[in-house]
Backbone as CSV, one residue per row, in Angstrom:
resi,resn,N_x,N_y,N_z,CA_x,CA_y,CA_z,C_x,C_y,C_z
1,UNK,16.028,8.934,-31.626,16.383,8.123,-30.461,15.367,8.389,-29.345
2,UNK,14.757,7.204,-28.528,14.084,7.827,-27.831,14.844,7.503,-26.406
3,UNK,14.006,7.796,-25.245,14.197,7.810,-23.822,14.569,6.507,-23.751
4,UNK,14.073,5.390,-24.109,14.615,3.803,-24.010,15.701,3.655,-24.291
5,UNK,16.152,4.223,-25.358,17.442,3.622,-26.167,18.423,4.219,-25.268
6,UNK,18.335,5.370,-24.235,19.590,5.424,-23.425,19.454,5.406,-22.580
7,UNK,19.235,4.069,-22.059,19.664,3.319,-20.984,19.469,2.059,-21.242
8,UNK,20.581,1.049,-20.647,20.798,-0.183,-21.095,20.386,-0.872,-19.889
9,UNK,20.222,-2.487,-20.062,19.186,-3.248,-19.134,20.898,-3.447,-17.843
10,UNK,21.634,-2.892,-18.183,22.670,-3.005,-17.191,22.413,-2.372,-15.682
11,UNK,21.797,-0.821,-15.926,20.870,0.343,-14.523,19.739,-0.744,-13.984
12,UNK,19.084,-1.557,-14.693,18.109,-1.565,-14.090,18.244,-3.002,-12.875
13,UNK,19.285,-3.378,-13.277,19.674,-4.243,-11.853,19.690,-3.545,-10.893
14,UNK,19.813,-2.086,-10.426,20.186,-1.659,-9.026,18.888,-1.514,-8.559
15,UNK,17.537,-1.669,-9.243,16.220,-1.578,-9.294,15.586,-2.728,-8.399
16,UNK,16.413,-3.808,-8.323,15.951,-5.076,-7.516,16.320,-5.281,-6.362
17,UNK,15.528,-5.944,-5.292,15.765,-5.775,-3.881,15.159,-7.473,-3.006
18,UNK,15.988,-8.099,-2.526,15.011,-8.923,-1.797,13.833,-8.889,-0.413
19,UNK,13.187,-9.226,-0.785,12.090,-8.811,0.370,12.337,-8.862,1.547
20,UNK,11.993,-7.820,2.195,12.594,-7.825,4.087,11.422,-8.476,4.446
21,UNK,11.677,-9.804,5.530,10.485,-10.400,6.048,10.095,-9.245,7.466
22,UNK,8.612,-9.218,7.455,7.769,-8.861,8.410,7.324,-7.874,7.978
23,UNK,7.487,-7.427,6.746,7.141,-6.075,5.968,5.068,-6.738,5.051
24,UNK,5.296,-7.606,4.592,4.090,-8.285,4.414,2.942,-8.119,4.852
25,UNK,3.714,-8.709,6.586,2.479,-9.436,7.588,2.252,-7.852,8.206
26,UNK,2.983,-6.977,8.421,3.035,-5.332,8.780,1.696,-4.732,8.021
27,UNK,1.933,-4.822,6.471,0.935,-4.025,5.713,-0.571,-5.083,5.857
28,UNK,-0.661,-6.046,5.679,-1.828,-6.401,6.309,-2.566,-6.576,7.268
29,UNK,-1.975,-6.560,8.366,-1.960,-6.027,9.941,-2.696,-4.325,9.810
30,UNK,-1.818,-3.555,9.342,-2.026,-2.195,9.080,-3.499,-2.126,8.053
31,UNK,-4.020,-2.889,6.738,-4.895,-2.841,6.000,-6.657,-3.366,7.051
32,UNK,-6.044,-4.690,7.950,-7.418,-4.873,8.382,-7.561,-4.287,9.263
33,UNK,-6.947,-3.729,10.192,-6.941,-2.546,11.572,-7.937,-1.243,10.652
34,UNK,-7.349,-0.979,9.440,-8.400,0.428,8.782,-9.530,-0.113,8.456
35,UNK,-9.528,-1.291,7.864,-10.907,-2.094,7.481,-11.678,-2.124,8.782
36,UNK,-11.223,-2.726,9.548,-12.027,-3.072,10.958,-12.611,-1.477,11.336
37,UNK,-11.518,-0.907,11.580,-11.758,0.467,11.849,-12.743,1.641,11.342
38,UNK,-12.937,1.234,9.858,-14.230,1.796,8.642,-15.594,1.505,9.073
39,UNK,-15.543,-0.174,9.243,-16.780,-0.692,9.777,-17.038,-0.368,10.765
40,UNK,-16.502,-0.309,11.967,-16.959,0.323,12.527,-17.946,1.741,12.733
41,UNK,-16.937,2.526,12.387,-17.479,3.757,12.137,-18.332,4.092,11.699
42,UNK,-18.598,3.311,10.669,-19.785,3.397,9.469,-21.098,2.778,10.410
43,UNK,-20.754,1.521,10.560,-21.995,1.091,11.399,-22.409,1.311,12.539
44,UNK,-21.489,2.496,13.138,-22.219,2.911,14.890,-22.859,4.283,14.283
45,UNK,-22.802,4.937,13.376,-23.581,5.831,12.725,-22.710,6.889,12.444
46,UNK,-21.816,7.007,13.430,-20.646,8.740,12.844,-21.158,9.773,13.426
47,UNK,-22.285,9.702,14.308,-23.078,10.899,14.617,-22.753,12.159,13.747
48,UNK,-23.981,11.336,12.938,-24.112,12.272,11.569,-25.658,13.013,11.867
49,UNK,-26.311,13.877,11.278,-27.231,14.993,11.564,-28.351,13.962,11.278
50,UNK,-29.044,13.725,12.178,-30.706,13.164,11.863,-31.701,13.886,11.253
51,UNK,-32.516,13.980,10.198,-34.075,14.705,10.343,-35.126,14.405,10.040
């Protein structure tokens, strides 16, 4: 018997959830703020060691 066979597709309904709106537009808000934020950094130099 393995790990599958005990449990029936009955548990895995409590597994599903409908999507909370503003959670979406949140994480991509949050993704281009770090993006924006990278480029930056990267392209004003980081005052990193010259020689």
């Amino acid at each position: 018997m393995t790990i599958n066979d005990k449990h029936d597709n009955d548990n895995w309904e409590m597994l599903g959830h409908d999507p909370v709106p503003g959670y979406k537009t949140a994480f991509y808000i949050a993704v281009l703020v770090s993006v924006i934020y990278l480029a930056v950094a990267f392209f004003s130099g980081g005052g990193g060691v010259a020689h």
